[in-house]
N, C-alpha and C positions, 0 to 999 in steps of 0.2 A: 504494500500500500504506500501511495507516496506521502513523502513525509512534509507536515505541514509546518513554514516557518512563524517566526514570532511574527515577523512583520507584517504576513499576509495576515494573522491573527487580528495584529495590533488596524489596520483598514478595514478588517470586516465591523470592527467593533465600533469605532469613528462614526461607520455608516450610519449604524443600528441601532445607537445607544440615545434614548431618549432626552426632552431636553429637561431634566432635572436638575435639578444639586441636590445632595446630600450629607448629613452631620450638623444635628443638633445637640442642644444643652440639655436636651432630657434623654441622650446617647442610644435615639434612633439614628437611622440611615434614612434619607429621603425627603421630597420633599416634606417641609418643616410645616407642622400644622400652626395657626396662630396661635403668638403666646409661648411657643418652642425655640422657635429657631434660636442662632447662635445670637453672641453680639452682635446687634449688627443694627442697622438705619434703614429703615424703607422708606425710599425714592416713589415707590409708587406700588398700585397692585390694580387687578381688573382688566379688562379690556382695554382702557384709556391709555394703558405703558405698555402696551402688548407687541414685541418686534415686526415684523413681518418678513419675507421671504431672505432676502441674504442678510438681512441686519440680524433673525432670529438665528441662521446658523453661522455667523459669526460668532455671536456672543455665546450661543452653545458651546462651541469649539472652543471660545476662550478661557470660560469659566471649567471644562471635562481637564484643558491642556494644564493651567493653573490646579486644579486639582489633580492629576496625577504628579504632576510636578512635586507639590509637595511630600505626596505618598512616596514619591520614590526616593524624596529626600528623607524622608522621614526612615524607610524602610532601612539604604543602602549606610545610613548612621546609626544603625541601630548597636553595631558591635560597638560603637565607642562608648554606649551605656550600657555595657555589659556588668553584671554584679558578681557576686563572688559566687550566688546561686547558679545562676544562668552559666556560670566560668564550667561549673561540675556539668552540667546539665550537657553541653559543648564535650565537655571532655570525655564523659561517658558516650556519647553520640558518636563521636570518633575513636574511644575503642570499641564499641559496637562493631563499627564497620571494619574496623585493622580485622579483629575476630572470624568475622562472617569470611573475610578474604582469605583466611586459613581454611576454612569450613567449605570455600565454596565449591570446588569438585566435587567433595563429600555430597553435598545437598544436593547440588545439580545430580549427580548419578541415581540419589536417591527419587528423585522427582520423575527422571525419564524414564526406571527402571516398572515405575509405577502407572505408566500413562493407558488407559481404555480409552477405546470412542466413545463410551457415555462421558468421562471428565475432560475428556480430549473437544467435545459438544461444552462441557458446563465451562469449560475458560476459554473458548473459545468465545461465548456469548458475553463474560466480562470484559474478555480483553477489546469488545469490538466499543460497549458500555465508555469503557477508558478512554476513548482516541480521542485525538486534539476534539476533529470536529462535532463529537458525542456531545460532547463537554458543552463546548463554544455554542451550541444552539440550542443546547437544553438552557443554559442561563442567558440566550437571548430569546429563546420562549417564553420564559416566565418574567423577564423584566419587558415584554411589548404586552402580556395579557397582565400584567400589574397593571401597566398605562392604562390597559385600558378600561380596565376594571377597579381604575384607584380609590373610588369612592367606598370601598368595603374595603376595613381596614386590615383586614387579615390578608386580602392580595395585597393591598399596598406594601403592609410588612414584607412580603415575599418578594415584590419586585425591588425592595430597599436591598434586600439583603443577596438576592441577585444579582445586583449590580457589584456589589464589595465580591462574590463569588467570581464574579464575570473580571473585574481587578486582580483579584488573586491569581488566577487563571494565566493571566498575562502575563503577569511577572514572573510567575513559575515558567511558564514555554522558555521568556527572555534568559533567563537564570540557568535553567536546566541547558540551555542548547550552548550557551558559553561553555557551562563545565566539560558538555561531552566533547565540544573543539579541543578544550584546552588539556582537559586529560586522555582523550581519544583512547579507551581501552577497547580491545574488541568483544565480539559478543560471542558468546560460547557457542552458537551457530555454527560460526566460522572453524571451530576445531581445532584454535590455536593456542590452548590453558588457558589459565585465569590471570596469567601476567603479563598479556600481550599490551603493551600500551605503544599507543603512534600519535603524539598528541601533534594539533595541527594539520591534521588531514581529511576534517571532514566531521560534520554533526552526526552521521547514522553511526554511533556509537552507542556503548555501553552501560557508562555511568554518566551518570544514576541514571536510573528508571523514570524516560516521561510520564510514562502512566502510573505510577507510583506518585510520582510527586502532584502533578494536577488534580489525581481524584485524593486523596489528601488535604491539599492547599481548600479547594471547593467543602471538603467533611468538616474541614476546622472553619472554616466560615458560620456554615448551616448550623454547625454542632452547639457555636458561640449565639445563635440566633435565634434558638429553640429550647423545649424543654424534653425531658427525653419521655416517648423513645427514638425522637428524630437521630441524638444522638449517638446512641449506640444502631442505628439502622444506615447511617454516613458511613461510620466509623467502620462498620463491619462490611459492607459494598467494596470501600476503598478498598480492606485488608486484602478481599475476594481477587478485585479487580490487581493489586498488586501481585497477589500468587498467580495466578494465569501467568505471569509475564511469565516467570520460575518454571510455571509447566509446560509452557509453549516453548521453551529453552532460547527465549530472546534476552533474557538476562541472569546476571550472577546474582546468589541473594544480598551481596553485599550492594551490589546495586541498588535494587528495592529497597532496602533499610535507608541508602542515603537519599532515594529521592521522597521517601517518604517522608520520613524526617528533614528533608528543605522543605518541603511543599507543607507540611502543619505547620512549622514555623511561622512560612509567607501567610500563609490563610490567619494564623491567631497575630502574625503582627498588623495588619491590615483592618482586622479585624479589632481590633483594641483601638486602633487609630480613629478609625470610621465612629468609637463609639466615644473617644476623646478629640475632640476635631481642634481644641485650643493650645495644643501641647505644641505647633509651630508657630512662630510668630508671620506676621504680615498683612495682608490687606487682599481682597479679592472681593468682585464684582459677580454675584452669581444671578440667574434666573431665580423667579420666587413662585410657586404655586399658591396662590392663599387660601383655597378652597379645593373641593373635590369634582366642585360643578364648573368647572373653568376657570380662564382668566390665567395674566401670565405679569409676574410686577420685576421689580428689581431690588436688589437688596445691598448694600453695602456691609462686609465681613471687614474688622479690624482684629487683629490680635497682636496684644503686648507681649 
């Protein structure tokens, strides 16, 4: 199947992504009902401030770029606020995987040694579950039927937290497709051990696990947005869809451990952010929804 880049990812989603903002002071996602939103000044609300044709998707585009902008500042500095918890958390995470990479022959032989057409059918149906564009249009499903259904607040929540899902998503693909350039292992497909590394030669690599790490990034979103058993029904899908990888023998488990473990991180720091929106400083001009039954205002964001 050919393999999808971040950047065709990062245009589909531009296209697709509604004209919202979100991140309030009562640490929803979405637009801000009155009386919620962040600091901020309103310029106007209603039909009377409502953009039209290229002024509307400008200022969409300015207010989405302004916002991932900070996410990704927010995200890419996150090691500099690393604690002494988080320092163990890290470290265990990385011998996890030194582990797994002793193990991994072991487990691969174990897995293929083990394979039926009925389980050879049941990861086969996760691993399809997994794929970039699984992903990518299930969470731009449910954030167009949020839009459109925003007046019941239960889609709304769902299309808020779609959005933060559909973010995560991205940043994972970006993430994950550097490391497999940069450390370029091969995949046990190939036949060539578990210490074959060529880094520099190409994304259809090994480590980590895209599908590990996106349906992860997306469980730690939903998991953060719900009560269980949303929870443990994310958490357990992901695990699923991460094993396929293991028994379709497209990856080492040390693989799957690390991308799974990127991809919850991305999802829970995203996810924390989305529900702390004043933790970076600066100023931004967003769109405003004031109601359910239309209208489009503008909002002035400062943070000290």
């Amino acid at each position: 199947m050919r393999r999808i880049t971040p950047a065709v990812l990062l245009v589909t989603v531009l296209l697709a992504w509604p004209h919202v903002s979100y991140g309030c002071d009562d640490g929803t996602i979405g637009p801000c009902a009155p009386g919620t939103s962040r600091s901020e000044a309103t310029l106007g609300s209603g039909s009377h401030d409502e953009p039209t044709g290229t002024g509307q998707i400008l200022d969409t585009v300015g207010s989405l770029g302004k916002q991932v902008i900070d996410d990704t500042t927010y995200l890419l500095t996150s090691p500099l606020r690393i604690d002494g918890k988080s320092a163990l958390i890290v470290g265990a995470i990385g011998a996890g995987i030194g582990g797994l990479m002793v193990a991994d022959k072991t487990i691969q032989r174990a897995f293929q040694e083990n394979r039926t057409d009925t389980n050879d059918e049941i990861a086969k149906t996760f691993e399809t579950i997994g794929f970039s564009w699984t992903v990518l249009g299930a969470n731009v499903a449910l954030i167009g039927a949020g839009w459109l259904f925003r007046e019941h607040e239960g889609v709304n929540k769902l299309m808020r937290t779609a959005l933060v899902s559909l973010e995560a998503q991205l940043f994972t693909e970006g993430l994950v497709g550097l490391t497999k350039f940069t450390v370029g292992r091969g995949r046990p497909g190939a036949g060539l051990g578990t210490q074959t590394f060529e880094p520099f030669e190409g994304f259809d690599k090994s480590f980590p696990s895209s599908h590990a790490a996106r349906s992860f990034a997306v469980a730690a979103v939903f998991a953060d947005a719900y009560p269980q058993p949303i929870p443990f029904l994310v958490y357990t899908g992901a695990t699923l869809i991460s094993l396929s990888r293991i028994h379709s023998n497209e990856h080492f488990s040390s693989d799957v451990f690390a991308g799974a473990a990127l991809g919850f991180v991305i999802g829970k720091v995203l996810s924390w952010r989305h529900q702390h929106p004043d933790i970076l400083p600066g100023w931004s001009i967003l769109p405003f929804v004031p109601d359910a039954r239309g209208g489009l205002g503008f909002t002035v964001d400062v943070r000290f």
